[in-house]
DSSP file (Angstrom, degrees, kcal/mol; ACC not computed):
  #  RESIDUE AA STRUCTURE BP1 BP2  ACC     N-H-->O    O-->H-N    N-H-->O    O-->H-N    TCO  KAPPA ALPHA  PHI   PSI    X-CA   Y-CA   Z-CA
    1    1 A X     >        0   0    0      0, 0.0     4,-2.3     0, 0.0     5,-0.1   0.000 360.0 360.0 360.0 -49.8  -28.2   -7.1  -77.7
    2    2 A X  H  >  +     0   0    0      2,-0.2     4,-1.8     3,-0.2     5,-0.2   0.780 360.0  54.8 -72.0 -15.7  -28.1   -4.9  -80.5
    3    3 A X  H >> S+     0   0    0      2,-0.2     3,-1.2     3,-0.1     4,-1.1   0.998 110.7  53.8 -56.3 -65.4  -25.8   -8.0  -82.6
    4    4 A X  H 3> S+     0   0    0      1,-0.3     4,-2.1     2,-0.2    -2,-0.2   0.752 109.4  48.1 -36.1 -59.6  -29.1  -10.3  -81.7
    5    5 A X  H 3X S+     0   0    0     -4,-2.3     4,-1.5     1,-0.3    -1,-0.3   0.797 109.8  44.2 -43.0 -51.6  -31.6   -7.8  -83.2
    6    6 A X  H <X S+     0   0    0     -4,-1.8     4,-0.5    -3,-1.2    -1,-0.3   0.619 108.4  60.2 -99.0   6.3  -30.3   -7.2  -86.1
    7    7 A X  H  < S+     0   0    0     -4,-1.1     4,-0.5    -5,-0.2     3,-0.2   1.000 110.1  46.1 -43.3 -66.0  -29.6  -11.0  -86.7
    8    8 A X  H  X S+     0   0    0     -4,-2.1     4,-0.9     1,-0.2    -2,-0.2   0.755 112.8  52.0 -55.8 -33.5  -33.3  -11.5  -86.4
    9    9 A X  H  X S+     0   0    0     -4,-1.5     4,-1.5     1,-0.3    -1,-0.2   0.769 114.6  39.6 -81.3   2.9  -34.0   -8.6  -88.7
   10   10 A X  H  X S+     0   0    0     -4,-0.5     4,-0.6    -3,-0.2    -1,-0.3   0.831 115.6  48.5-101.4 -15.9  -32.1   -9.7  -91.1
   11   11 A X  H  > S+     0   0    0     -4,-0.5     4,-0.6     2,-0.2    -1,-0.2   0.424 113.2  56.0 -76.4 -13.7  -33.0  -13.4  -90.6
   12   12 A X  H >X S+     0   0    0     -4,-0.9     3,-1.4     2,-0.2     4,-1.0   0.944 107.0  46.6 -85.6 -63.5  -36.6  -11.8  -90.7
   13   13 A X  H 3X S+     0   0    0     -4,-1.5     4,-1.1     1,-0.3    -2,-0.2   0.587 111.8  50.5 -82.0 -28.3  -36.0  -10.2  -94.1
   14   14 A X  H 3X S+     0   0    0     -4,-0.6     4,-2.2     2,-0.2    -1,-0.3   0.662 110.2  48.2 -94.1  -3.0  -34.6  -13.2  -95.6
   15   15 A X  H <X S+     0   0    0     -3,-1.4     4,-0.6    -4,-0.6    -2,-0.2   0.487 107.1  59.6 -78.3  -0.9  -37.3  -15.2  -94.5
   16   16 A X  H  < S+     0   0    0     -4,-1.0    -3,-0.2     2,-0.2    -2,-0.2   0.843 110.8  40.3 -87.8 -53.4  -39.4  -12.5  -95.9
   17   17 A X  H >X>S+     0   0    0     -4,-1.1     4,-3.9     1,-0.2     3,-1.6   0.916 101.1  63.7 -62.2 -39.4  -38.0  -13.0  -99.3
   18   18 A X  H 3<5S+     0   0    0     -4,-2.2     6,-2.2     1,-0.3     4,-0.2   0.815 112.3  41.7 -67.3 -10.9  -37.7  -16.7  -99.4
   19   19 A X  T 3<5S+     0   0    0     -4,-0.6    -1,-0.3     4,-0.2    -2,-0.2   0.557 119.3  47.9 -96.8  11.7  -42.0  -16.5  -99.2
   20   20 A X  T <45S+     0   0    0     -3,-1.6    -2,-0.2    -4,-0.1    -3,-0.1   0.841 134.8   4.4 -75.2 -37.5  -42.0  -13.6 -101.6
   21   21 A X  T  <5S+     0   0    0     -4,-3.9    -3,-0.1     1,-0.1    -2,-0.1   0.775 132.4  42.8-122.3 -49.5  -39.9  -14.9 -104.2
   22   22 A X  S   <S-     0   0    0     -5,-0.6    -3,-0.1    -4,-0.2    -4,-0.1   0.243 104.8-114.6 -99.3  11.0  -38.5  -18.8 -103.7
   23   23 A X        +     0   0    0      1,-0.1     2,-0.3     2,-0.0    -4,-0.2   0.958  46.4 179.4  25.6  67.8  -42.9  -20.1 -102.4
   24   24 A X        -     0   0    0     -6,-2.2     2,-0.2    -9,-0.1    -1,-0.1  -0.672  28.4-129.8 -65.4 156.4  -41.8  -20.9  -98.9
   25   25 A X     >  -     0   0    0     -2,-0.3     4,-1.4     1,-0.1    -1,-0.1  -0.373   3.4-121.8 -98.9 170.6  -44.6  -21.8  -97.8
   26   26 A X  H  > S+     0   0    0     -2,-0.2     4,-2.6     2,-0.2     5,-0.4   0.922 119.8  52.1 -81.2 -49.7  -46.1  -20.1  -93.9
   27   27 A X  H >> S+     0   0    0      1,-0.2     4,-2.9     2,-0.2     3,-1.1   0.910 102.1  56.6 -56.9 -49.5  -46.4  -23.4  -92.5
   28   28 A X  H 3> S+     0   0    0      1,-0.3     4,-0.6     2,-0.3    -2,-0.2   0.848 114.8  43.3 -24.6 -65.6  -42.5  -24.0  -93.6
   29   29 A X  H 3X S+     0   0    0     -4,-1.4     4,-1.9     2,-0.2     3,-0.4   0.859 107.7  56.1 -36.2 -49.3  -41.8  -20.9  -91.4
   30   30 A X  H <X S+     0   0    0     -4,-2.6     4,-1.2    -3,-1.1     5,-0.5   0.756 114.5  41.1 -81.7 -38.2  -44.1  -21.8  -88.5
   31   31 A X  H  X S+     0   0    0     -4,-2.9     4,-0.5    -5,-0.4    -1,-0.3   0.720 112.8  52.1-108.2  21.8  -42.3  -24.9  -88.1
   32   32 A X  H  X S+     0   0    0     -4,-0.6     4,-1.9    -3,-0.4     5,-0.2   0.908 115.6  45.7 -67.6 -78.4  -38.5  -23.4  -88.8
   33   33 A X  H  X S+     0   0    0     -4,-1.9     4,-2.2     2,-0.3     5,-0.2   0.924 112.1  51.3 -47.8 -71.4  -39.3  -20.6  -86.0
   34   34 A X  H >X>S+     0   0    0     -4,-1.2     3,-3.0     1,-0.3     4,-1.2   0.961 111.7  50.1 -40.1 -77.4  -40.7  -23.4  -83.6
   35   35 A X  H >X5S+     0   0    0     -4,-0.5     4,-2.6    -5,-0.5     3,-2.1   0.782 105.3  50.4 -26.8 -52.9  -37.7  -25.3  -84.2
   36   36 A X  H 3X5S+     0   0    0     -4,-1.9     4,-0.6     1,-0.4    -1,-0.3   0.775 114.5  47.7 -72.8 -18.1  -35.4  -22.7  -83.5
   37   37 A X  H <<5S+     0   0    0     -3,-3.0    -1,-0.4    -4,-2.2    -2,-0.2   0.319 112.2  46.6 -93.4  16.2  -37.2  -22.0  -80.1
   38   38 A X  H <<5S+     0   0    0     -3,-2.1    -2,-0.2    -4,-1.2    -1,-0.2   0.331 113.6  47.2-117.9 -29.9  -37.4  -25.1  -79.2
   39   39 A X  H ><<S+     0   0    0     -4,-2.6     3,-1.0    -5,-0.9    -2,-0.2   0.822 102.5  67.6 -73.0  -8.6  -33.5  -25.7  -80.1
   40   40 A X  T 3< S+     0   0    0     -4,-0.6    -1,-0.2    -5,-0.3    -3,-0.1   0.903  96.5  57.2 -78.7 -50.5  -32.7  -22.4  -78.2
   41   41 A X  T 3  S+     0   0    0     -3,-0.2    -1,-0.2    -4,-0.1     2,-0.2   0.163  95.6  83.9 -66.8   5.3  -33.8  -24.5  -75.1
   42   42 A X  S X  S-     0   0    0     -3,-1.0     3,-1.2    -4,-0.2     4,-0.1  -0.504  94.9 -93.4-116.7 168.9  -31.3  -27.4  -75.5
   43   43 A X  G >  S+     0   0    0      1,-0.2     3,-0.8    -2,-0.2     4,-0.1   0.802 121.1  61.7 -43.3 -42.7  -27.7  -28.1  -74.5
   44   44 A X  G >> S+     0   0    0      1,-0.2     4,-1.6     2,-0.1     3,-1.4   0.523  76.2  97.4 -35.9 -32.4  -26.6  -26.9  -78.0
   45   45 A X  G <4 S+     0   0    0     -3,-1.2     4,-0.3     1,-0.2    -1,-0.2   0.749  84.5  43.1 -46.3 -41.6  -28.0  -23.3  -77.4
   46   46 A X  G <> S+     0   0    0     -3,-0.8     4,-0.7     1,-0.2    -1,-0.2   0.465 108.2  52.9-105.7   9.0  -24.8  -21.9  -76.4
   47   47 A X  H <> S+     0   0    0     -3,-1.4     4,-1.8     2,-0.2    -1,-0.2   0.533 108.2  55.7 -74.2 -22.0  -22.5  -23.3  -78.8
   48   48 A X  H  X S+     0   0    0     -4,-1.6     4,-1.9     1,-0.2    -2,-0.2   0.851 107.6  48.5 -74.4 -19.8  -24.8  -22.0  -81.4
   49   49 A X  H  > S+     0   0    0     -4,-0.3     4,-2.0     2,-0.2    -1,-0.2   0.783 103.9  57.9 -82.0 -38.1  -24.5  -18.7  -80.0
   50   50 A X  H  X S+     0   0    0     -4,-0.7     4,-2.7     2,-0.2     5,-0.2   0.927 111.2  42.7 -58.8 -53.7  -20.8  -18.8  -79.9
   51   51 A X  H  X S+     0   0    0     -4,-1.8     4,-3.5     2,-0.2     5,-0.3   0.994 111.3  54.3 -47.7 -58.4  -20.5  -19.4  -83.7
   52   52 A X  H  X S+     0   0    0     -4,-1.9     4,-0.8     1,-0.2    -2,-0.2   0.865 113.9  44.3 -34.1 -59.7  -23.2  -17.0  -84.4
   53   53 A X  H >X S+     0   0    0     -4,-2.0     4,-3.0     1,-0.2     3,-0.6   0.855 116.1  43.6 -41.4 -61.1  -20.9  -14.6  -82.3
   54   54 A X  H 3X S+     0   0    0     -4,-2.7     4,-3.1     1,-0.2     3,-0.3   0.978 109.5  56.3 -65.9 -51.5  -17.6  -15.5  -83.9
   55   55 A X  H 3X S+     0   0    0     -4,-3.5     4,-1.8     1,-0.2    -2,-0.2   0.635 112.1  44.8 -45.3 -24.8  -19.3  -15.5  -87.6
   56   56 A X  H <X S+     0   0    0     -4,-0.8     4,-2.6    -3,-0.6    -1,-0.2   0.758 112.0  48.6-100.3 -43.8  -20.4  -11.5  -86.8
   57   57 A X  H  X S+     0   0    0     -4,-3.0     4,-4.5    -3,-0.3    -2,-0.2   0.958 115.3  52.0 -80.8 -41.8  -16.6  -10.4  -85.2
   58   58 A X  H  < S+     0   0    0     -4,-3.1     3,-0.4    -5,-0.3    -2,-0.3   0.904 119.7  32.3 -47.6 -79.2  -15.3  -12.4  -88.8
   59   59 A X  H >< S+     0   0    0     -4,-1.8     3,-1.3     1,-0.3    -1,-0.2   0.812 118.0  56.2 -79.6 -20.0  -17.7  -10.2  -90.8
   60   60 A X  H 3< S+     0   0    0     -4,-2.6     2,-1.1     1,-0.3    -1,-0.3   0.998 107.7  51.7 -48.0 -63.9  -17.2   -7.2  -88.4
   61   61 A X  T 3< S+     0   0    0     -4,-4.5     2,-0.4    -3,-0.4    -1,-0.3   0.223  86.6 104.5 -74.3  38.8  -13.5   -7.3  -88.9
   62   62 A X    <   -     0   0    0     -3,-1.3     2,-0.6    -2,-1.1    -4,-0.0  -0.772  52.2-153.3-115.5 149.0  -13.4   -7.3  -92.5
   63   63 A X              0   0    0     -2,-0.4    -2,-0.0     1,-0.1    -3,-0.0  -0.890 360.0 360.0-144.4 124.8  -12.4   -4.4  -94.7
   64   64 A X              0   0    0     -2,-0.6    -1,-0.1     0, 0.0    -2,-0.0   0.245 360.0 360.0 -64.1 360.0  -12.9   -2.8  -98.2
């Protein structure tokens, strides 16, 4: 739960930039965000989740 959250805030925060900085546009969001809830709802959902997953214990395990 706490991996999910800070996905979104950080997926929040780069969607945040790309309309400060790069002129996404709101609508360009609105239908990104739809998408992803509506892809959330498919067969796909939990393969996506599994990368996501794997992509997070790769950057978890990495060290400076």
């Amino acid at each position: 739960m706490i991996l999910s959250l800070s996905g979104v805030f950080l997926l929040g925060v780069i969607v945040f930039l790309f309309f400060r900085k790069d002129g996404l546009k709101g609508s360009h969001a609105t239908v990104s965000a739809l998408f992803g809830f509506y892809l959330s709802s498919t067969a796909i959902a939990p393969s996506i989740k599994a990368g996501g997953e794997s992509l997070a214990s790769l950057l978890g395990g990495l060290k400076f």
